[in-house]
C-alpha positions in Angstrom: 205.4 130.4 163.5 203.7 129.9 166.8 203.4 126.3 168.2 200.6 126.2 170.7 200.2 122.9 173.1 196.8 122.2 174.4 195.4 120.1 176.4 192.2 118.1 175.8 188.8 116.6 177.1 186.4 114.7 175.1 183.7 111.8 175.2 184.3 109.4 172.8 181.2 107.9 171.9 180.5 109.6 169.1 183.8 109.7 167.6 185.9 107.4 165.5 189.1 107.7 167.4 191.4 110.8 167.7 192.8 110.3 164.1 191.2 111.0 161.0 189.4 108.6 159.1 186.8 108.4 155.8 184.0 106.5 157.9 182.8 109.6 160.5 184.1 112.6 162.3 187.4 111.8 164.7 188.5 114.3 167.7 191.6 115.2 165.3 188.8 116.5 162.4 186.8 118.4 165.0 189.8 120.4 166.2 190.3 120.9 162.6 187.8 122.1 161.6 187.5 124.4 164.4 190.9 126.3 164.1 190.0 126.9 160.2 186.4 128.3 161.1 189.1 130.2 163.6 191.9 131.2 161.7 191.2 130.4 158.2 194.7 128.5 158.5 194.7 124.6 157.8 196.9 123.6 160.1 197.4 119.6 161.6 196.7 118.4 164.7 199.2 116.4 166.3 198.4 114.3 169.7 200.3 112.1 172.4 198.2 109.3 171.6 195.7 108.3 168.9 192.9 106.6 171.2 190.2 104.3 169.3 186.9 104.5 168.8 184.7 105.0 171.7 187.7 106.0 173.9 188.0 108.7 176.1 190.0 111.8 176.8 190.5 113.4 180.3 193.6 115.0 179.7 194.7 114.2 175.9 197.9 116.8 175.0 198.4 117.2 171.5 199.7 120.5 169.4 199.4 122.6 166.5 200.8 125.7 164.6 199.5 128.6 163.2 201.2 131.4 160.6 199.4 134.0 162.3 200.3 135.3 166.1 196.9 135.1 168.6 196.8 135.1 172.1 196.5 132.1 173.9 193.1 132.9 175.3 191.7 134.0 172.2 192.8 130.8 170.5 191.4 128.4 173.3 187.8 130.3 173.8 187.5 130.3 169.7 188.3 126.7 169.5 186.0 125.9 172.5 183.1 127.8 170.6 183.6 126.8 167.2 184.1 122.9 168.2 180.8 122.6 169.2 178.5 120.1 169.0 181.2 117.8 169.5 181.4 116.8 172.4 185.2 118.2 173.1 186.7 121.5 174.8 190.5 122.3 175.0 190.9 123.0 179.3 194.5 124.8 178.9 196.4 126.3 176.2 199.8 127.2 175.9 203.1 129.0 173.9 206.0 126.1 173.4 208.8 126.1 170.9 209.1 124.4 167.8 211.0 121.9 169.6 208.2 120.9 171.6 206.0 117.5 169.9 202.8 116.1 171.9 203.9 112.4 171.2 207.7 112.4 170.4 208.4 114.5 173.7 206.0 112.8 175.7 207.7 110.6 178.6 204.9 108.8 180.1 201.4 108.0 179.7 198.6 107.0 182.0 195.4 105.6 181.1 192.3 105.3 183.3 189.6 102.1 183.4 186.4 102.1 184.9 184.3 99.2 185.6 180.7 99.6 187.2 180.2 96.8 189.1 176.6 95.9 189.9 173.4 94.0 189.2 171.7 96.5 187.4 172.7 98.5 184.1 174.3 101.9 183.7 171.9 104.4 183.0 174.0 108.1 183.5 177.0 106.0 182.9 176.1 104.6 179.8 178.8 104.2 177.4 181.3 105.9 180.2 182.2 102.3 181.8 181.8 98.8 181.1 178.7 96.8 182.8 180.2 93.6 184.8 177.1 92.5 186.9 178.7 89.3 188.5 180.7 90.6 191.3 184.9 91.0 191.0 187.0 91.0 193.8 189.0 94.2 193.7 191.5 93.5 195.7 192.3 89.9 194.0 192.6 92.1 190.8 195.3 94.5 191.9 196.9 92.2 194.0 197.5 90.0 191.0 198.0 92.8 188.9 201.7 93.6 190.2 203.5 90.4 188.5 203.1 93.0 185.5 204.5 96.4 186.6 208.4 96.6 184.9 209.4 94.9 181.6 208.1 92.1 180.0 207.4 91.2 176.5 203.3 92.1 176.1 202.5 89.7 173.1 200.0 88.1 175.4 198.2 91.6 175.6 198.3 93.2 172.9 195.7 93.0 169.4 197.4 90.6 166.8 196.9 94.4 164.7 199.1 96.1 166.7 201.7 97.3 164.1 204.8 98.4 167.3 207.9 96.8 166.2 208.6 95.5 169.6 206.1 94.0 172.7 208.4 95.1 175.2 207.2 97.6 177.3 207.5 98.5 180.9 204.3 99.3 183.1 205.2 101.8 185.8 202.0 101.3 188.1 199.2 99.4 188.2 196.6 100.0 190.8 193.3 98.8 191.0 190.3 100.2 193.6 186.9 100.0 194.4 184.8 102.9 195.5 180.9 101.8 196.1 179.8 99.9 192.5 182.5 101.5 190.8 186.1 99.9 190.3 188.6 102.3 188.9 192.1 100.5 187.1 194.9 103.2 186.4 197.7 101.7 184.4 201.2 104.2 183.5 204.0 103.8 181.3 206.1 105.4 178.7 204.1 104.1 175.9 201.6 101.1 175.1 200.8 98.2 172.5 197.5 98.4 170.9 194.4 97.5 172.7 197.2 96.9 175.5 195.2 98.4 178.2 191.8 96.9 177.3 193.3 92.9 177.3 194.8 93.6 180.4 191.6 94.5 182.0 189.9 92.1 179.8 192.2 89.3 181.8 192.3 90.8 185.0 188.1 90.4 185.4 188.9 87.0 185.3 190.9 87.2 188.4 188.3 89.1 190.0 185.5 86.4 189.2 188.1 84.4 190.9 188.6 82.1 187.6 192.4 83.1 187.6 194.7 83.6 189.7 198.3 85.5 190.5 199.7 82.6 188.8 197.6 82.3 185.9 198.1 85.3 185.1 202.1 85.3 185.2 201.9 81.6 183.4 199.5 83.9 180.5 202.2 86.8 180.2 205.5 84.2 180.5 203.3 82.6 177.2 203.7 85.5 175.0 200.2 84.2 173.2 197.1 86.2 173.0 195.1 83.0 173.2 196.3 83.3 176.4 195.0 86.0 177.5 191.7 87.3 178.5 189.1 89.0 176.4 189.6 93.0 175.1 187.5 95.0 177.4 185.1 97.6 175.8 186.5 101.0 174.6 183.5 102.8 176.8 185.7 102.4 180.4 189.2 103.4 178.6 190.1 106.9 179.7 193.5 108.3 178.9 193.6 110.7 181.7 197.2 111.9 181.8 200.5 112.4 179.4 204.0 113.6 180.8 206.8 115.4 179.9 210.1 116.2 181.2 
């Protein structure tokens, strides 16, 4: 049975998340739906992470198998013609063995924020960033940003939902720039706690409002309290933009 890994682009805004719900179409139902207009197979989508509502893809990896033998090409322009008018198009397709899963095998993660950082409103951006009109100091943000990179219980940021067994996690990187009005926060590591991602960027604006500093921020993650922390940033900015695999 052939196991085929693609790799995924898709706004969110019009989605419910990646994973299938009873409330409106998800990424997960689209693909779905597509490969049995395709193949006439039902066949389930498997991906390295199930983003929310109103998030992103730039890169989303996830997998799926099929009785029937196609070539890769064939599979990937069917799917990208099939899938529309959702707003989502596989950009690579490939063979892997049955060995091969898009979130068990996965051994890192990187997720993408942007913030548009002006006066006046998004207008092309709209719903692709969140608005912050008072200005942030970027370089405040990422310099306070490294007390988190390596292990540390995350209770502080993480949503009192999230059902992970444990808050420990280690952040890889954490790097936060500016280019012009726009302020772009990358964030890696193996996995993450729910809503981790949007709290942390949720805190760090007040850092860059210059309400908090390096040390407020430490003193919040040492608290291992979300009352502690900051608010939960919009799903509009939050781009997973990369998955890994050894």
């Amino acid at each position: 049975m052939p196991r085929y890994r693609i790799t995924i682009e898709y706004d969110g805004r019009n989605f419910v998340g990646w994973q299938s719900q009873d409330n409106g179409i998800s990424v997960q139902q689209a693909l779905e739906q597509a490969i049995k207009a395709f193949s006439g197979e039902t066949s389930l989508v498997y991906a390295a992470g199930r983003t929310d509502a109103g998030v992103h893809a730039l890169a989303q990896v996830a997998h799926f198998d099929l009785e029937q033998d196609y070539p890769d090409y064939k599979v990937m322009d069917a799917l990208n013609g099939l899938v529309r008018p959702h707003r989502v198009c596989v950009l690579s397709i490939e063979r892997t063995d049955e060995e091969f899963h898009s979130r068990f095998s996965a051994t890192g993660r990187s997720y993408r924020y942007k913030i548009l950082n002006r006066r006046a409103p998004p207008t092309v951006d709209e719903g692709l960033v969140w608005w912050v009109p008072v200005p942030l100091d970027s370089e405040a943000m990422h310099a306070a940003a490294q007390v988190l990179i390596g292990k540390h219980d995350f209770t502080t940021f993480r949503s009192v939902r999230c059902q992970a067994k444990s808050p420990v996690k280690t952040l890889d990187r954490l790097a936060i720039e500016r280019n012009g009005d726009h302020i772009r926060i990358d964030v890696s590591a193996r996995s993450f706690l729910h809503n981790q991602v949007r709290i942390l960027v949720g805190t760090l604006r007040l850092i860059g409002e210059g309400k908090w500093n390096a040390e407020n921020l430490k003193s919040a993650l040492e608290a291992c309290d979300r009352t502690r922390g900051g608010e939960t940033a919009p799903p509009s900015g939050l781009y997973l933009s990369a998955v890994s695999y050894s």
